[in-house]
Backbone as JSON Lines, residues from 0, in Angstrom:
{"i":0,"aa":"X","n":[4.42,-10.42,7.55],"ca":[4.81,-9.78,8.79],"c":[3.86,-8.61,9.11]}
{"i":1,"aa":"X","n":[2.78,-8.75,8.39],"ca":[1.9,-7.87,9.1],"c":[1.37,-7.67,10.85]}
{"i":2,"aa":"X","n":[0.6,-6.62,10.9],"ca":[0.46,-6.8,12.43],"c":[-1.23,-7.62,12.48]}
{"i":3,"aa":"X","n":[-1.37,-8.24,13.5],"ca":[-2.78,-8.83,13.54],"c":[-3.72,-8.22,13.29]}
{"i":4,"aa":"X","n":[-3.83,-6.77,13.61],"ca":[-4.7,-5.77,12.87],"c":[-5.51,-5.57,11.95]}
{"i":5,"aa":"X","n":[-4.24,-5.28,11.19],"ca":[-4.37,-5.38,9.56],"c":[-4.94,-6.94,8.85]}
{"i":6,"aa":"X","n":[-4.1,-7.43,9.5],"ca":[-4.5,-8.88,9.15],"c":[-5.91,-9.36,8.71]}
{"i":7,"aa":"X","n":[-6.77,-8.95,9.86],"ca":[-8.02,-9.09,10.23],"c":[-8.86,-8.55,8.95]}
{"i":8,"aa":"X","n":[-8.37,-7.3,8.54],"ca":[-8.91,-6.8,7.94],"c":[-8.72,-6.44,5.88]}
{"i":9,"aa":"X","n":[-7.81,-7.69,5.61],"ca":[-7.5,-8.33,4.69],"c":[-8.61,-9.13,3.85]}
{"i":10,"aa":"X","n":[-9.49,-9.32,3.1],"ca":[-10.65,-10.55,2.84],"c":[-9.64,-11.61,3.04]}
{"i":11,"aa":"X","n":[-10.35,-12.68,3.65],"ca":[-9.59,-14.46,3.85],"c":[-10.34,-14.77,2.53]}
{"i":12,"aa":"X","n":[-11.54,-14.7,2.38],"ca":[-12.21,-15.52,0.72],"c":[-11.73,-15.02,-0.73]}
{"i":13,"aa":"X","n":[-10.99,-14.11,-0.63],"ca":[-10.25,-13.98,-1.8],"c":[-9.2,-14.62,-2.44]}
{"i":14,"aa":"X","n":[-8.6,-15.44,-3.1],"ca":[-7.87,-15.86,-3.82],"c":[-6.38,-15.48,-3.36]}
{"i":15,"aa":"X","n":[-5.33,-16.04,-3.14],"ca":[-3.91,-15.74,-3.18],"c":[-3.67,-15.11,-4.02]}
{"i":16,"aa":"X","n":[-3.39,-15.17,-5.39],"ca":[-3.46,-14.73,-6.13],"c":[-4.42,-13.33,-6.84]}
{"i":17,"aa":"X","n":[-5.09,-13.49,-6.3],"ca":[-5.52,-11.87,-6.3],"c":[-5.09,-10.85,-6.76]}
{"i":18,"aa":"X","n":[-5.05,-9.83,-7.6],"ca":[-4.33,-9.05,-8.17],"c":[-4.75,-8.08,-6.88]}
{"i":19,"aa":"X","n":[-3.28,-7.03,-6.64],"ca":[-3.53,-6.02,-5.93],"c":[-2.51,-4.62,-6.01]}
{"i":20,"aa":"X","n":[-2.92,-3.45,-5.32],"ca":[-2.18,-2.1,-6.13],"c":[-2.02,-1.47,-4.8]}
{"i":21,"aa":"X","n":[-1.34,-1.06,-4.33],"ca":[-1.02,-0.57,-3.37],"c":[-0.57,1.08,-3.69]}
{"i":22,"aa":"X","n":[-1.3,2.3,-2.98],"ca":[-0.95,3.68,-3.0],"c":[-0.39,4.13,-1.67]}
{"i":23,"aa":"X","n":[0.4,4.75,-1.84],"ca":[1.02,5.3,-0.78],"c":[0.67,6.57,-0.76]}
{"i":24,"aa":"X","n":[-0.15,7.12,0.47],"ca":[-0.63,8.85,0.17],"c":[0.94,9.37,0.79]}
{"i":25,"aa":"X","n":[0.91,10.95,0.77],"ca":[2.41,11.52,0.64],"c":[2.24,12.29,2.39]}
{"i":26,"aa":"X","n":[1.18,11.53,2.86],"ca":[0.63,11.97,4.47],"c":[-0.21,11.15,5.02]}
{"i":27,"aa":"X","n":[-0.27,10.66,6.17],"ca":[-0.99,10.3,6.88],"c":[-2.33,11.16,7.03]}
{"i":28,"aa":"X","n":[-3.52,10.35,7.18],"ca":[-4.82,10.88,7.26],"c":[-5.44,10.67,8.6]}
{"i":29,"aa":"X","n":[-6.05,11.87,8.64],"ca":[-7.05,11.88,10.47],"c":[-7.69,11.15,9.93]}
{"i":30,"aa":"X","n":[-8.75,10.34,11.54],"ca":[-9.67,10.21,11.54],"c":[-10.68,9.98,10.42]}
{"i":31,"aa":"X","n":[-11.04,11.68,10.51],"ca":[-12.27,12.12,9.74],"c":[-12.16,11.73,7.78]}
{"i":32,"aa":"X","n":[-10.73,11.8,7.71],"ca":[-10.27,11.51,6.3],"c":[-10.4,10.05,6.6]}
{"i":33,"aa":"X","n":[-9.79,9.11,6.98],"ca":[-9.75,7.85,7.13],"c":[-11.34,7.08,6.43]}
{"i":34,"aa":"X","n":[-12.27,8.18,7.84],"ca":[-13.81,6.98,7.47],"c":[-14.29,7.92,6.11]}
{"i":35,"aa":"X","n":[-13.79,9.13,5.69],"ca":[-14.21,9.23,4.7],"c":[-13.91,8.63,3.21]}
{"i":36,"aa":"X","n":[-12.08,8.27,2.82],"ca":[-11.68,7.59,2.26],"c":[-12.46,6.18,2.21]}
{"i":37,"aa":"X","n":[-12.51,5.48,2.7],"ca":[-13.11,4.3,3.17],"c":[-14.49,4.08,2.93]}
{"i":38,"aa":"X","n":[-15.24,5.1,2.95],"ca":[-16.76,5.1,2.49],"c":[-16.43,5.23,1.19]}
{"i":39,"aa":"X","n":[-15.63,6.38,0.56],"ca":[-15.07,6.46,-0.97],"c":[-14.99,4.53,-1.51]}
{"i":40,"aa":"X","n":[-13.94,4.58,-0.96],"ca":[-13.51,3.25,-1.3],"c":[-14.63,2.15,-1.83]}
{"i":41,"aa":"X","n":[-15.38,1.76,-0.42],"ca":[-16.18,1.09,-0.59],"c":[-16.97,1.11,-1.52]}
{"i":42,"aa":"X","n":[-17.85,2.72,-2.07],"ca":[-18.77,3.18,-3.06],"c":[-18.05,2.76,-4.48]}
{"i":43,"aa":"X","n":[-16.83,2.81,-4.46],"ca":[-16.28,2.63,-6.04],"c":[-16.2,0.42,-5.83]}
{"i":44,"aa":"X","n":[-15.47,-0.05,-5.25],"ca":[-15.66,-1.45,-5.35],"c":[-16.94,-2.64,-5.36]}
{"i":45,"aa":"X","n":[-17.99,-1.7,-4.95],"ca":[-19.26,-2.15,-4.38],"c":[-19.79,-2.35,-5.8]}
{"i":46,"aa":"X","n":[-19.06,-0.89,-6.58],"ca":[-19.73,-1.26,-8.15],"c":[-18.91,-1.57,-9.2]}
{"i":47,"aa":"X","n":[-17.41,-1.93,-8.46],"ca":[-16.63,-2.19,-9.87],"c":[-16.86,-3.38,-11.0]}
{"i":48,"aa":"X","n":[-17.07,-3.5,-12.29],"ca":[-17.15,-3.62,-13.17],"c":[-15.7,-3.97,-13.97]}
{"i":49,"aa":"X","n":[-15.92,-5.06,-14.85],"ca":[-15.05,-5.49,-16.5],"c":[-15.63,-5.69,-17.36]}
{"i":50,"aa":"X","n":[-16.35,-4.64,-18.24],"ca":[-17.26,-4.96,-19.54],"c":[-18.4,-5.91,-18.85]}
{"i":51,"aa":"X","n":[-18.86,-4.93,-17.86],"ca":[-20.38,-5.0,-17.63],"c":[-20.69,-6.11,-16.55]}
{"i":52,"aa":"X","n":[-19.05,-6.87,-16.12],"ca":[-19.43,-8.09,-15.37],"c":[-18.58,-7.4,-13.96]}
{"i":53,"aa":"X","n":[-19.59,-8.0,-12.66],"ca":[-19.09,-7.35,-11.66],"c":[-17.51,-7.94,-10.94]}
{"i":54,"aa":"X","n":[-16.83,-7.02,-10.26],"ca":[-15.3,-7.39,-9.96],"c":[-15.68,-7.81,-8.65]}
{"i":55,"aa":"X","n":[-14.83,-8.75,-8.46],"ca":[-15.24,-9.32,-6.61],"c":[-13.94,-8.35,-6.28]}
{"i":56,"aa":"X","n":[-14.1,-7.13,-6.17],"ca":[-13.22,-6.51,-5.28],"c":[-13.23,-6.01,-3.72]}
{"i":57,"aa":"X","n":[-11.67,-5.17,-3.0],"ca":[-11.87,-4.82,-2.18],"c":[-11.04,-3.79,-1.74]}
{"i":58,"aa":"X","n":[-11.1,-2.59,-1.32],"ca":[-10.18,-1.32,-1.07],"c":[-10.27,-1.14,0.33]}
{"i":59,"aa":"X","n":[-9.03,-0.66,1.09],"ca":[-9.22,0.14,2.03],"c":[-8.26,0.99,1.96]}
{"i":60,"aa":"X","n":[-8.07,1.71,3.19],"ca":[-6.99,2.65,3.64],"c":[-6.34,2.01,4.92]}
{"i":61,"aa":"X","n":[-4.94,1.65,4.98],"ca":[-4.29,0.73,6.1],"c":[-3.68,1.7,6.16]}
{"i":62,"aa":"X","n":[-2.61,1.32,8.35],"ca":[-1.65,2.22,8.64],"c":[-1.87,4.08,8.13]}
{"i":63,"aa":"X","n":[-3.41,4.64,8.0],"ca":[-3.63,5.45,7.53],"c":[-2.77,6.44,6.61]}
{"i":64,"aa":"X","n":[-2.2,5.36,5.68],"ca":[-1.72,6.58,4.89],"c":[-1.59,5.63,3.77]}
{"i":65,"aa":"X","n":[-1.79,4.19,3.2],"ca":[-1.87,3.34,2.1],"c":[-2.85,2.97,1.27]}
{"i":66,"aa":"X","n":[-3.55,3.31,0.64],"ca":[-4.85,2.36,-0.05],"c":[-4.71,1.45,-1.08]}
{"i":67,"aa":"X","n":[-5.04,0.24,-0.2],"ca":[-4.66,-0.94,-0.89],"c":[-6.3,-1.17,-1.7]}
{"i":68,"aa":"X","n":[-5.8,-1.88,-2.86],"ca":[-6.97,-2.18,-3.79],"c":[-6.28,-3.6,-4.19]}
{"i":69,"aa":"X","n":[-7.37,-4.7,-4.16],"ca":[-7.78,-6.35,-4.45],"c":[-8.45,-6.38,-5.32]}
{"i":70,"aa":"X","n":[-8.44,-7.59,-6.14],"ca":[-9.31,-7.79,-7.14],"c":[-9.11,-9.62,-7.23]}
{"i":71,"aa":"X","n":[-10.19,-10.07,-6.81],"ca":[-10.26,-11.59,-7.19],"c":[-10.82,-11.84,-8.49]}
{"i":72,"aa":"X","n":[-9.72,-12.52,-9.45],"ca":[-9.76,-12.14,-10.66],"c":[-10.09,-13.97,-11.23]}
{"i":73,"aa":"X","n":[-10.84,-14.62,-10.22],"ca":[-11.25,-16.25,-9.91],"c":[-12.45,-16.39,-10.88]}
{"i":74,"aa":"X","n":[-13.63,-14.87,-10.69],"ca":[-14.79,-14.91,-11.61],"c":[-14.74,-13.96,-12.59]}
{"i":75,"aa":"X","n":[-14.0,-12.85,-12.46],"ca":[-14.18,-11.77,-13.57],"c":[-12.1,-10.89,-13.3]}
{"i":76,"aa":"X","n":[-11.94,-11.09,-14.54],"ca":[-10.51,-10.47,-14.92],"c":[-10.95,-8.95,-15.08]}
{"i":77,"aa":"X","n":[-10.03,-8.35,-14.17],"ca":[-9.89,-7.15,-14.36],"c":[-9.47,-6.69,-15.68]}
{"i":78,"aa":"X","n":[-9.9,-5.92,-16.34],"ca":[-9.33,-4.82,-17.44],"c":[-8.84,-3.56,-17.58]}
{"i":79,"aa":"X","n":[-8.24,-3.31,-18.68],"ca":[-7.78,-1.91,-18.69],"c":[-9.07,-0.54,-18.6]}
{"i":80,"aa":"X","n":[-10.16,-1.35,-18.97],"ca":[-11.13,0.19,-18.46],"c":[-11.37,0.06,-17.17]}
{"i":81,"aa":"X","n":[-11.42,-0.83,-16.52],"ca":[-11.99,-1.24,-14.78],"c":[-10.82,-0.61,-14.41]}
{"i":82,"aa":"X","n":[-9.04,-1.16,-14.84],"ca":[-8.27,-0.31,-14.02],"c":[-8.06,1.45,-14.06]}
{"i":83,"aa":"X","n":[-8.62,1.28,-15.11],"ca":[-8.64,2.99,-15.41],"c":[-9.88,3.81,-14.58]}
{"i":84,"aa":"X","n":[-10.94,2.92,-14.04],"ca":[-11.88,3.5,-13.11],"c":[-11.38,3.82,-11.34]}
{"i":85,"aa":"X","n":[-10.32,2.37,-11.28],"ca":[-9.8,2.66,-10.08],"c":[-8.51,3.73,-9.94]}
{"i":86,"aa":"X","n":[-8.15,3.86,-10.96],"ca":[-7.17,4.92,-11.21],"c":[-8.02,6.42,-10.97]}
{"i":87,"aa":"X","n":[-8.97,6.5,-11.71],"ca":[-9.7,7.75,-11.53],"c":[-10.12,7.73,-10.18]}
{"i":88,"aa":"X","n":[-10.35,7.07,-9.62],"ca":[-10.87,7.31,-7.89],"c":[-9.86,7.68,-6.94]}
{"i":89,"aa":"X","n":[-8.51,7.2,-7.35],"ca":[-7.45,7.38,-6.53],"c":[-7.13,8.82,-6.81]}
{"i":90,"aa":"X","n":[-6.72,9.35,-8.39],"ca":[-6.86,10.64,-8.53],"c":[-7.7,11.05,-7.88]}
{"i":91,"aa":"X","n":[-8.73,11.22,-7.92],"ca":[-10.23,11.84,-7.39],"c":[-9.58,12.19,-5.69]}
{"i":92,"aa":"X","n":[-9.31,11.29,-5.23],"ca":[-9.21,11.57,-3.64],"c":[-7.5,12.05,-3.35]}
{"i":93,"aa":"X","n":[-6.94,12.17,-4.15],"ca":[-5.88,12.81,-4.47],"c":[-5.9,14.38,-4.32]}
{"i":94,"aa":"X","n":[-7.03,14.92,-5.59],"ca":[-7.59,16.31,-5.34],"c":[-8.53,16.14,-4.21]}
{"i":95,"aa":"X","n":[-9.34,15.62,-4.04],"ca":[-10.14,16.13,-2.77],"c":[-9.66,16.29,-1.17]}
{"i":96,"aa":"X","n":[-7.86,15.45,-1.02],"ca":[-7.31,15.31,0.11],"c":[-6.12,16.22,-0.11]}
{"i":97,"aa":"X","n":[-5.81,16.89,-1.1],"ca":[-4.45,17.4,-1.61],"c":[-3.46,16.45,-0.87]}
{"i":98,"aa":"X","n":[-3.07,15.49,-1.84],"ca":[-2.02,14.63,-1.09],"c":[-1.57,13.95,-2.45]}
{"i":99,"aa":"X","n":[-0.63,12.93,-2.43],"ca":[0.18,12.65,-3.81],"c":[0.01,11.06,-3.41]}
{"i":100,"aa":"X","n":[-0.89,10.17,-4.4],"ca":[-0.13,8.95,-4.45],"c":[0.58,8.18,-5.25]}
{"i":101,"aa":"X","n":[1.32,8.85,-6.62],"ca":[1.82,8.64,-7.1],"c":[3.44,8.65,-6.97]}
{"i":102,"aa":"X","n":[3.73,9.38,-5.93],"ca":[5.27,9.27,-5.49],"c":[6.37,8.1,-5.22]}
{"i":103,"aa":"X","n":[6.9,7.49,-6.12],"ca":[7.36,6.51,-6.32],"c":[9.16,6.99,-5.63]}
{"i":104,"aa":"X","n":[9.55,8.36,-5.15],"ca":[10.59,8.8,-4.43],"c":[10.14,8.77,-2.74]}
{"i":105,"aa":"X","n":[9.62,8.23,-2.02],"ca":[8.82,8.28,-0.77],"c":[9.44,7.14,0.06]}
{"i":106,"aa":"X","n":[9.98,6.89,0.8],"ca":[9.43,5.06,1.38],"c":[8.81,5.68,2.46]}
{"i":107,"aa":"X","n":[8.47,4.35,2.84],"ca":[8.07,4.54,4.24],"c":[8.43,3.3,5.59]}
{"i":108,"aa":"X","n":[8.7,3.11,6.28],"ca":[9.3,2.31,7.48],"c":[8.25,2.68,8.54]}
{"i":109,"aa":"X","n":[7.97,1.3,9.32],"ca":[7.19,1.23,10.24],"c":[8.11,1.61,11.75]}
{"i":110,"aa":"X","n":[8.63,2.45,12.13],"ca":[8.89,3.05,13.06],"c":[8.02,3.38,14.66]}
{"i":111,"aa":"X","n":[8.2,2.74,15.49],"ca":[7.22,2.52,16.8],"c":[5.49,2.19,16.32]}
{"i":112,"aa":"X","n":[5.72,1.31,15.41],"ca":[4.28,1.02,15.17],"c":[3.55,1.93,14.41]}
{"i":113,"aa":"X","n":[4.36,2.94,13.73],"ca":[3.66,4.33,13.0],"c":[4.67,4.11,11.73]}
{"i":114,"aa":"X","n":[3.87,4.56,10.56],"ca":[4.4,4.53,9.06],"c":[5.42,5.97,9.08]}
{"i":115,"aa":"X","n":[6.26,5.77,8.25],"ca":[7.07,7.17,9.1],"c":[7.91,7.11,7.24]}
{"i":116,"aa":"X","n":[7.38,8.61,6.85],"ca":[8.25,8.58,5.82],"c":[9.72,9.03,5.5]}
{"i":117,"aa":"X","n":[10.44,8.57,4.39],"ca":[11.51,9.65,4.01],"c":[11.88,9.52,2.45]}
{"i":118,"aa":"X","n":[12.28,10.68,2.52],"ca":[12.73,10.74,0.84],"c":[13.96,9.78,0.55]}
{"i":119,"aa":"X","n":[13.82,8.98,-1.4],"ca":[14.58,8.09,-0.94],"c":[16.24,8.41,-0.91]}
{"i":120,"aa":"X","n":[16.22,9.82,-1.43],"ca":[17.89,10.26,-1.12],"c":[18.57,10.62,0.09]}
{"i":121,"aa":"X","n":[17.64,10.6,1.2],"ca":[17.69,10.29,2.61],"c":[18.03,9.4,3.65]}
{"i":122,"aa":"X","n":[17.51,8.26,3.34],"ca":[17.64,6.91,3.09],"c":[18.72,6.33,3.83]}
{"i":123,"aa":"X","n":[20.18,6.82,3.5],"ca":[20.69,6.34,3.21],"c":[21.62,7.02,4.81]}
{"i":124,"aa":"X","n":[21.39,8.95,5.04],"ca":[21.57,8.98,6.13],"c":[20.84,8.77,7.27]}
{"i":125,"aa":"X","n":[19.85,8.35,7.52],"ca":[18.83,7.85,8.14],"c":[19.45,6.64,9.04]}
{"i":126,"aa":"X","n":[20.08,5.7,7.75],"ca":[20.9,4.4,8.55],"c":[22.65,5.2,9.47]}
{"i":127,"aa":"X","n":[22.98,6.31,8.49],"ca":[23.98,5.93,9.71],"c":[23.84,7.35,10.32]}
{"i":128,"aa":"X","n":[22.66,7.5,10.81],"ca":[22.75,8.48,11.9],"c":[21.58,7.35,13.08]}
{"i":129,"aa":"X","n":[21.36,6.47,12.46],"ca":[20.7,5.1,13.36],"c":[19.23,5.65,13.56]}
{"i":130,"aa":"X","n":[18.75,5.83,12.88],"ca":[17.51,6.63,13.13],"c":[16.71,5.16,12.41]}
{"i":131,"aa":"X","n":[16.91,4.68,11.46],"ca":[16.61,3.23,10.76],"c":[17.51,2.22,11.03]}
{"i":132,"aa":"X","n":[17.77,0.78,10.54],"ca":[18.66,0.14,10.9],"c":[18.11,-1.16,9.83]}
{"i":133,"aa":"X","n":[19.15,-2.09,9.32],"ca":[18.96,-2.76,8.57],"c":[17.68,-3.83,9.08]}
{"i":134,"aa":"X","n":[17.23,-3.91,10.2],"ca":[15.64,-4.49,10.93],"c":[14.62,-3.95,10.87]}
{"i":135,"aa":"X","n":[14.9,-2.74,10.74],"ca":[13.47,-1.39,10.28],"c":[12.85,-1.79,9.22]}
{"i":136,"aa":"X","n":[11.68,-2.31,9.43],"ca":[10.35,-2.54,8.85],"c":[10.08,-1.73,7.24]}
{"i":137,"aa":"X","n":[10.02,-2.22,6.15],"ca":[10.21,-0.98,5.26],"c":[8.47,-1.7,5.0]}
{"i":138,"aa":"X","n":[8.14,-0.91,4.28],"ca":[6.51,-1.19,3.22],"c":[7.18,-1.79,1.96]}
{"i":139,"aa":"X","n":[7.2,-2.57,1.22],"ca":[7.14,-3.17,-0.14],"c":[5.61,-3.02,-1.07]}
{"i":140,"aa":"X","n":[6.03,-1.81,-1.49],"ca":[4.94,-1.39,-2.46],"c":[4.84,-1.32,-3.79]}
{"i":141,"aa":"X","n":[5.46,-2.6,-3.88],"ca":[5.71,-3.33,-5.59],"c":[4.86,-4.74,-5.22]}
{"i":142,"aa":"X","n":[4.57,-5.28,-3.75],"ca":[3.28,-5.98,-3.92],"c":[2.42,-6.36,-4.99]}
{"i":143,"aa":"X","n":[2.5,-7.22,-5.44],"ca":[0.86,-7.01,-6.73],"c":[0.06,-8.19,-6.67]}
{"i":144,"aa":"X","n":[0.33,-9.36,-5.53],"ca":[-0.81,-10.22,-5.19],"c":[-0.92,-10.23,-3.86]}
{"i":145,"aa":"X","n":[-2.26,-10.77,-3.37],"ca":[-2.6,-11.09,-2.23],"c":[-1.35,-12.07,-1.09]}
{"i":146,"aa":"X","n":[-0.82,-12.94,-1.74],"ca":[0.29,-13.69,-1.51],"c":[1.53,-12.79,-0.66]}
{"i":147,"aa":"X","n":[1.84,-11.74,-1.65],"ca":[2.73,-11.12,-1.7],"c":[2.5,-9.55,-0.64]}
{"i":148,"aa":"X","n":[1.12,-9.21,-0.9],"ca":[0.7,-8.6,0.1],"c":[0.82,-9.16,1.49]}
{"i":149,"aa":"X","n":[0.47,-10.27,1.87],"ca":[0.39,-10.75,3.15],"c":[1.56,-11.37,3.59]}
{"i":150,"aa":"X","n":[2.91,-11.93,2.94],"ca":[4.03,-12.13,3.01],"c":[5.01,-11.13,2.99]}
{"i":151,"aa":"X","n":[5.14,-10.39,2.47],"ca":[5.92,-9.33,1.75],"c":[6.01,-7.92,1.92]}
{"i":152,"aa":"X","n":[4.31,-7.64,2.33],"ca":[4.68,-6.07,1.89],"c":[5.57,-5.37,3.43]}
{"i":153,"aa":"X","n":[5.53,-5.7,4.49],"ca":[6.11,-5.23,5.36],"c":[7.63,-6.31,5.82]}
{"i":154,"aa":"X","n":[8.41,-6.02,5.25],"ca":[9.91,-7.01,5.35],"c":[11.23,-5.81,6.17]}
{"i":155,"aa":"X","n":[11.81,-6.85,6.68],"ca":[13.16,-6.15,7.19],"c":[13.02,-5.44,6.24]}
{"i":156,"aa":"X","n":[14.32,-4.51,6.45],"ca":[15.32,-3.54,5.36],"c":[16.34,-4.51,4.93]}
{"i":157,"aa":"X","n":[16.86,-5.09,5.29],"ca":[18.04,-6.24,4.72],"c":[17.26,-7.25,3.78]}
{"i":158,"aa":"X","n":[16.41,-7.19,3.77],"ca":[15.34,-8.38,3.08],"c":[14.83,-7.61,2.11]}
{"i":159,"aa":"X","n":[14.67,-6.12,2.08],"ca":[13.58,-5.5,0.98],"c":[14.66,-5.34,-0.49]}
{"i":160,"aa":"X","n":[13.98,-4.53,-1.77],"ca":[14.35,-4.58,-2.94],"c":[15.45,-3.24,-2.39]}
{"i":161,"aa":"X","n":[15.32,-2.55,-1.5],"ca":[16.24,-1.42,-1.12],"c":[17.73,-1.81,-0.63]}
{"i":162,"aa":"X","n":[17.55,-2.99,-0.06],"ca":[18.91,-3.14,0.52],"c":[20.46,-3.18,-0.37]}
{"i":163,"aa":"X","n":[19.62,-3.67,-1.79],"ca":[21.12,-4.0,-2.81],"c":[21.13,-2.31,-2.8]}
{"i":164,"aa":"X","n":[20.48,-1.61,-2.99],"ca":[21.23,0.25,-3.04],"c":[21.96,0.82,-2.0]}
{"i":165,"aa":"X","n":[22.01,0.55,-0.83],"ca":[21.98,1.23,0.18],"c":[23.68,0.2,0.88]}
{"i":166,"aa":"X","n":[23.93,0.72,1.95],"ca":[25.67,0.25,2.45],"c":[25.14,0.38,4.1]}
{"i":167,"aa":"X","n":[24.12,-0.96,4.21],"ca":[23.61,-1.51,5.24],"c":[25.0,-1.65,6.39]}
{"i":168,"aa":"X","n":[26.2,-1.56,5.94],"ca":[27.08,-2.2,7.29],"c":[27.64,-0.59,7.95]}
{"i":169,"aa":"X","n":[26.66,0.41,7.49],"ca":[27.1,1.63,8.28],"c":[25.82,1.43,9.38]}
{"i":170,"aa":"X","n":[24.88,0.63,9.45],"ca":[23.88,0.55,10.84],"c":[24.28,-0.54,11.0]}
{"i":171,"aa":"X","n":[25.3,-1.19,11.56],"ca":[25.64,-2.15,12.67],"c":[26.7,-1.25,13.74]}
């Protein structure tokens, strides 16, 4: 349920299966952060590496505030030092943007076409003050293939891993 957008800008020659990692920054980025992230990005995948053999990878920054990272794992399997390089880059632009992507308390819902966050103990009045609604677009950022990226990561709220927590029949 992505938007055609994004879509576009997905690799098609990568594998379904594809391993992939999805960050959620703790803010949306201008512009100027955007093409700079993105040149980041590119510079670290252009040379990623698994014990010396190159990764057919691919990073961006979507909905300016996610950086998704691919790895077609068809010619060369990612490893724990390769993932530990993309880990260090995400830190890296972590301090250089002061922003958090490790916040696993965050969601985010696609709200008028804009990523729109809230904390997840919020959540919950959000639905019954109708500000969300069990159709509100959530991000699924437990994604971890290409498959699942392009199926999955943007689902109702009645459809996502959130709905068994939450008492969906206060937004009808």
């Amino acid at each position: 349920m992505l938007t055609q957008e994004v879509l576009t800008l997905i690799p098609n020659d990568f594998s379904d299966h594809s391993r992939v990692w999805i960050y959620q920054g703790s803010r949306p980025f201008i512009t100027k952060e955007q093409k700079e992230i993105d040149e980041q990005l590119h510079q670290f995948y252009a040379q990623w590496q698994a014990h010396g053999e190159p990764v057919k990878g691919w990073a961006k920054l979507l909905f300016n505030q996610f950086i998704v990272v691919m790895a077609d794992e068809t010619g060369t399997n990612v490893t724990g030092c390769s993932t530990d390089g993309m880990v260090r880059v995400i830190k890296s632009l972590e301090r250089q943007y002061e922003v958090n992507f490790f916040d696993r308390m965050t969601l985010t819902f696609l709200i008028a076409e804009k990523a729109e966050m809230l904390p997840f103990s919020q959540v919950q009045y959000a639905l019954e003050k109708g500000y969300i609604n069990e159709h509100t677009l959530t991000f699924n950022n437990i994604a971890t293939t290409k498959k699942e990226l392009l199926e999955s990561w943007l689902v109702p709220l009645k459809e996502s891993w959130l709905a068994a927590r939450l008492n969906l029949s206060v937004a009808n």
